[in-house]
N, C-alpha and C positions, 0 to 999 in steps of 0.2 A: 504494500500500500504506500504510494506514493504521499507526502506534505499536500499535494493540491487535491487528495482523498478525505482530506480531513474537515470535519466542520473548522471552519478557522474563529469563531467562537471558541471553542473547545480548546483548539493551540494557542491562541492570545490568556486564556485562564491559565494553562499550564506555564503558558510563559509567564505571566504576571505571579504565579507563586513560585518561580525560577529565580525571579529578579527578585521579591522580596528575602528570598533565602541568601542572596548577596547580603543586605545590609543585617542579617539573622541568619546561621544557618540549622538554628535549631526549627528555624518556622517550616521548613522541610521535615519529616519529619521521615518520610521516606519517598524515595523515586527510585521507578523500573520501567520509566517510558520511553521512549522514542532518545536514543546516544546523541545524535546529532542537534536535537533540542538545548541539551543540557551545554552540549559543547559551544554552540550559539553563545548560550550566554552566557557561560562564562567566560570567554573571549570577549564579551564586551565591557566596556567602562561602567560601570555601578550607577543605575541611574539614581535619580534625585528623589528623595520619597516622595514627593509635592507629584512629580511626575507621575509615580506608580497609583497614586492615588486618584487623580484625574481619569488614570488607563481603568480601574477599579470601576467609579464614578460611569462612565463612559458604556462599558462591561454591562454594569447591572441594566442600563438603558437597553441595550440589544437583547439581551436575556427578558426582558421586558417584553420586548416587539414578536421577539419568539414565533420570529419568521420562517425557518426551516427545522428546527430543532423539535420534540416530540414535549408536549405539555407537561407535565413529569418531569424529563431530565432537567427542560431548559428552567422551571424552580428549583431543581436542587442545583442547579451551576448554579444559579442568582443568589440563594442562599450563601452561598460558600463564598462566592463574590464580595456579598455583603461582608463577610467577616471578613475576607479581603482587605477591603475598604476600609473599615475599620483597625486592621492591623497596619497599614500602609499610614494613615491618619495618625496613630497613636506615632510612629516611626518619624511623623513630620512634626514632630513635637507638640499638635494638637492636645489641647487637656479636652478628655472623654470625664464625665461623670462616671465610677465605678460599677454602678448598677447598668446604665447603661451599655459600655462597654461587652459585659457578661453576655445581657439580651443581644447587641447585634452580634457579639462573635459564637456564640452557643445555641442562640436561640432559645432562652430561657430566662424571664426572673424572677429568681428564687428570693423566696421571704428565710425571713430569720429563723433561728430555734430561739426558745425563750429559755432562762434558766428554770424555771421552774418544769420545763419538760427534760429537762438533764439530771434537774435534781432527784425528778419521778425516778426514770430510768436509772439511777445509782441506786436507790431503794430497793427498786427491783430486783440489778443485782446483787445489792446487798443480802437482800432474804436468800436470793436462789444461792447462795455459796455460804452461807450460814450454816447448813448440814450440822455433821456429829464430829467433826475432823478438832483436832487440836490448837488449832488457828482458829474455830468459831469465835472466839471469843476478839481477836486481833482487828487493827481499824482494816477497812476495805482494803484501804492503800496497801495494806502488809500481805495481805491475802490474796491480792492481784501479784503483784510483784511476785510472793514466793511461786505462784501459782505460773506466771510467766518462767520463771527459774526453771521450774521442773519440763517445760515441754521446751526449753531450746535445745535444736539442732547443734552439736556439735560440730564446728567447719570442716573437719574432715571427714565426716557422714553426709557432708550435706549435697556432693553429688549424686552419690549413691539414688540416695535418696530423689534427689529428681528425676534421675533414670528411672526410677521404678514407677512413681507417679505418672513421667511423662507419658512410658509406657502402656497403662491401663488406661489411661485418658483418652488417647490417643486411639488404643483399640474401640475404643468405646464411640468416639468421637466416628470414625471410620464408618462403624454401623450405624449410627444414630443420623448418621446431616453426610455422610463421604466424603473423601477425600482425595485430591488425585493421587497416583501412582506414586509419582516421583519426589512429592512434599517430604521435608522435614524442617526441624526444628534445631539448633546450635544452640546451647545452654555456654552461658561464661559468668564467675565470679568476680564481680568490682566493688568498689571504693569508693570514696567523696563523691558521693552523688544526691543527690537530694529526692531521691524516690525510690521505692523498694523493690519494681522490677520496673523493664521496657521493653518492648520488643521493635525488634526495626523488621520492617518487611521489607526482603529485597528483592521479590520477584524471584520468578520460577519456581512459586510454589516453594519457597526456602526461606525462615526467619532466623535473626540472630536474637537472642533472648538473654537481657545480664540481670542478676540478681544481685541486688545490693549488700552486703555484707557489714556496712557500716554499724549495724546494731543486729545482737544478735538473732537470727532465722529460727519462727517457732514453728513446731507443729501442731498448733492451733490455726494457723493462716497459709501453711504451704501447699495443702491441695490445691486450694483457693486460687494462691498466687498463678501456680502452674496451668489452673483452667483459664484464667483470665488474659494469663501470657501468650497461653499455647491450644490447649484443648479444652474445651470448642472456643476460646474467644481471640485473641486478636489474630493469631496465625490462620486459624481456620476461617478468620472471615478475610483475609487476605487472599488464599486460594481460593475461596469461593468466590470471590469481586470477579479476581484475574482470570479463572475459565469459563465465568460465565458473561459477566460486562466484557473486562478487556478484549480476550480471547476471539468468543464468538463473536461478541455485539460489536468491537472496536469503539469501545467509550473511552479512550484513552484517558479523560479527563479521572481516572480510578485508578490510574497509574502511578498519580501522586497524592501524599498524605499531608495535610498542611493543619499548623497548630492554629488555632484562632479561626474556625470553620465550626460550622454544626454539627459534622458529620463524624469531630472527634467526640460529641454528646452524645451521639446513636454509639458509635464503636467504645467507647467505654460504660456504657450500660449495658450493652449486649454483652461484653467481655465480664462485665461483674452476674449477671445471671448464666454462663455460662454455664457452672457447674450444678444450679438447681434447674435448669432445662437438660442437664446429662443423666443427671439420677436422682432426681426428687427435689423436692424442699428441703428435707431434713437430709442435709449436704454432708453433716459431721459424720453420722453415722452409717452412710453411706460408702463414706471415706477412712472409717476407722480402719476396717480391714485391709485397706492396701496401706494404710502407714506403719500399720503392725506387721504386712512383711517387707516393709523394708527396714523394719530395723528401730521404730519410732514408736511412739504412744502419745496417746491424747485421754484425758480425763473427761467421757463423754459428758457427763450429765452438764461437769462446772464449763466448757467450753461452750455446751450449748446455748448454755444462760450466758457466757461471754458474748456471743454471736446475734443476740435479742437487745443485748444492751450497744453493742457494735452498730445496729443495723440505727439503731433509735437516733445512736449519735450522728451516722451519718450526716446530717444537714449541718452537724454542729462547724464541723472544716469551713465550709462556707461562711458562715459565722464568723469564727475567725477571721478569714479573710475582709471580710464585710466590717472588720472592728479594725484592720489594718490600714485598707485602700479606703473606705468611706469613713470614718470616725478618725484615720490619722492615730489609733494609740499608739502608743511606744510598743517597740519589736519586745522586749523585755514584760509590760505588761499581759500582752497575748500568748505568751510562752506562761505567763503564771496562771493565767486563765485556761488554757491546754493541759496545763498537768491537773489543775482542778477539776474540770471536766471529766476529760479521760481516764483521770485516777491512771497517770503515769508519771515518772521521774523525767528529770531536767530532762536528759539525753533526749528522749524518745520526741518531748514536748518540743526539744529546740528543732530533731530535724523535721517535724511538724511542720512547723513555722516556718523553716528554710526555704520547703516546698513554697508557701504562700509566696516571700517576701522574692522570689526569681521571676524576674522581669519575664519571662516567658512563659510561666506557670501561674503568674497570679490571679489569673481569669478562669483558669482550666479545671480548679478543682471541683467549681460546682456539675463539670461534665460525670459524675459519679454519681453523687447521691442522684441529680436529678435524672441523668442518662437511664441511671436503673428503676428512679418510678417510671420513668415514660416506657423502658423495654418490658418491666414486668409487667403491667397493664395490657399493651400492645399482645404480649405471649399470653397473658389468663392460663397460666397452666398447661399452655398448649404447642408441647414442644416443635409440631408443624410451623404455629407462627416465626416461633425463634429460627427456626430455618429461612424463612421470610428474612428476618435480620440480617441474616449472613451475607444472603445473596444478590438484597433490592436496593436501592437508592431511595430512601425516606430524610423528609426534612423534619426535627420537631415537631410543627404544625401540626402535617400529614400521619406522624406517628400519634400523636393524640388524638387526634379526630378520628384514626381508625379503631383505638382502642377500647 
């Protein structure tokens, strides 16, 4: 397929988050499209963001007009656009209001959590870990902590250990939604990084996937992590894009993954219901027995009530954030606010916060809590829909209204 095959819509978007990945290049987040595209520009001068912005601007107009394009794609280009646009603007030194921002790049605005709905949910875990154990009596904070102690991963198990998860996930993933032939998956261990995994999709059906090591890896969150990374979520929705859009359809425009888009809100909700669309709601115990042979354990009952109180705090991240970028607190106050909340120590609270306070990341976290109300809704228990995730182009909007 020749460049003059191409919707040139479709090459001007890809180009435009080429060019923004010059002045960012974390706003890339992956590309496996078209060599000669990439080569294009990076051989050229780094345009002006004022410029890229205008090209954005300009962009959303055509996608508008939505003159040869199919009604469907040419809103989810426009969406994506938008946040574009948005990212391009914020680049030109525009000041965004922080709420705002969130809505044009995510498609979403999320309200707060109150504390009084945090303080509920510590209650709650509080009674459920109350049992007959010898810590009953100890504050939460001690009882968390020791309880976090006893399920970490020791680093030299901890490959092991995803080999063996990758493995049943992956079989499971295979039967449930398929996979091609030739996929897999690259696992690597890193450092200073400010989030606890990533996966980069590089095309051909092949991801590289790091897991951050920074603080210690439990087995209370490492099924989790690995459905979310790998089986069925971000990898699997990778190969499913590329043989079904790319592939057959030649939507190239899925070729590339850009931060400050909506379509990181759909791929990170679908990546966190991943593993209760593989084998139930009740994800812990579904997963006990493949961590028990690799080597691990999980203390069902207390994880599960960790995993209820997990889910509640969800919206609280945002929050945070929302106490950082719109209220201006002090980075130090929000970290004391994190550990209170969370009912965890400094370390855990600071890389928390870390996550927020990176200029690439502080818009993106509400892609979680809210990505996974909009997917679980959208699925109703109905592991067919979540296939639907994998493999469609949905905006927000489109994924609420359908659900």
């Amino acid at each position: 397929m020749s460049d003059s095959d191409i919707d040139s819509p479709v090459r001007r978007y890809v180009e435009l988050g080429l060019r923004l990945g010059r002045h960012n290049p974390d706003i890339v987040d992956s590309y496996y499209g078209r060599k000669q595209w990439r080569d294009r520009i990076d051989a050229e001068p780094v345009r002006p963001a004022e410029e890229l912005r205008d090209a954005a601007g300009e962009l959303i107009a055509e996608f508008d007009a939505d003159t040869h394009l199919g009604s469907a794609r040419a809103r989810w280009l426009r969406s994506q656009t938008v946040g574009l646009h948005t990212v391009a603007r914020h680049l030109a030194g525009e000041r965004i209001e922080y709420l705002d921002e969130v809505e044009l790049c995510y498609g979403v605005r999320p309200e707060r959590i109150t504390t009084d709905e945090v303080m509920a949910a510590q209650h709650a875990l509080d009674r459920a870990l109350k049992g007959a154990s010898d810590e009953a009596s100890a504050p939460l904070s001690q009882r968390l902590a020791a309880m976090r102690e006893r399920h970490v991963i020791p680093v030299d198990k901890l490959r092991g250990v995803i080999d063996n998860l990758a493995q049943e996930l992956r079989a499971r993933t295979r039967a449930a939604f398929g996979l091609p032939d030739e996929e897999g998956v690259s696992f690597d261990l890193v450092s200073d990084k400010p989030w606890s995994g990533f996966n980069v999709y590089q095309g051909g059906f092949h991801s590289l996937v790091t897991i951050n090591t920074d603080l210690p890896v439990l087995s209370t969150s490492i099924a989790h992590l690995i459905a979310h990374e790998a089986y069925p979520g971000h990898h699997t929705e990778g190969c499913r894009k590329e043989l079904g859009l790319v592939r057959e359809r030649g939507q190239l425009e899925q070729s590339i993954a850009l931060i400050g888009t909506p379509s990181c809100l759909l791929a990170e909700g679908l990546a966190d219901l991943g593993l209760e669309a593989l084998v139930g709601p009740d994800t812990h115990a579904a997963t006990e027995p493949m961590l028990r042979d690799a080597g691990v354990h999980i203390e069902l009952e207390s994880v599960q009530a960790l995993s209820v109180f997990s889910e509640t705090l969800a919206r609280a991240r945002g929050t945070l954030a929302l106490m950082l970028h719109a209220d201006a607190a002090p980075v130090d106050d929000v970290v004391r606010t994190a550990q209170q909340w969370f009912v965890i120590d400094e370390a855990r609270a600071t890389q928390m916060v870390r996550f927020l306070t990176d200029p690439t990341w502080r818009a993106y976290v509400f892609c979680y809590a809210e990505g996974h109300r909009l997917c679980r809704a959208f699925m109703a228990g109905d592991p067919r829909r979540f296939a639907r995730l994998l493999d469609e182009q949905f905006t927000p909007q489109e994924l609420a209204a359908a659900a």
